[in-house]
C-alpha positions, 0 to 999 in steps of 0.5 A: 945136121940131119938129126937137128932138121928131124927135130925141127920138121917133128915141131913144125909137124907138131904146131900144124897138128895142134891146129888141126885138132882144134879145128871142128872140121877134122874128122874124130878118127882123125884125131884120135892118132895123135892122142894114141900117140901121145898116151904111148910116149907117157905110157911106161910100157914101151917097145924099148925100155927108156932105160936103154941109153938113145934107143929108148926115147928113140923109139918115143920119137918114133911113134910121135913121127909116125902118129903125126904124119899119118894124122896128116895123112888122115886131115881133110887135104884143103884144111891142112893147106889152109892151116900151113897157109895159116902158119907160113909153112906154105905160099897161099895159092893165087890165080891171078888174072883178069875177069869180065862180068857174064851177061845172060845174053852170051849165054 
């Protein structure tokens, strides 16, 4: 169950940093993270080979999670909040209430 949680927090990571590299207000630092990562999961030079039987593609895993969240970390905080707001993974966040127009003269 938890490998199976891991594997949907990872997708759910994965469409909130698909947007946010889309997005023109992300810094070009930011999204060089997730590239980086990218290129080493396709990359034949691995810190464990792929040949090793679980710890192989593990490792791939490894970096992915570690690229993404540290891609997250680097995101301006309001743009993520706006994209997981896009995307459902978060309640929009409301201030109800009433308001009563200022005039100058309370001023």
């Amino acid at each position: 169950m938890g490998k199976l949680f891991a594997l949907k927090n990872l997708a759910r990571s994965g469409r909130l940093a698909l947007r946010l590299v889309r997005d023109n207000r992300v810094p070009l630092y930011a999204k060089i993270v997730p590239a980086l990562a990218l290129v080493y999961v396709i990359s034949p030079l691995d810190f464990v080979p792929d040949w090793i039987p679980a710890l192989g593609q593990m490792d791939d895993l490894a970096v992915l999670a570690a690229g993404l969240t540290l891609f997250l970390r680097l995101c301006p905080p309001e743009i993520v909040e706006e994209h997981e707001v896009g995307l459902g993974l978060r309640p929009r966040n409301t201030i109800e209430g009433y308001a009563r127009p200022s005039t100058s003269e309370e001023w």
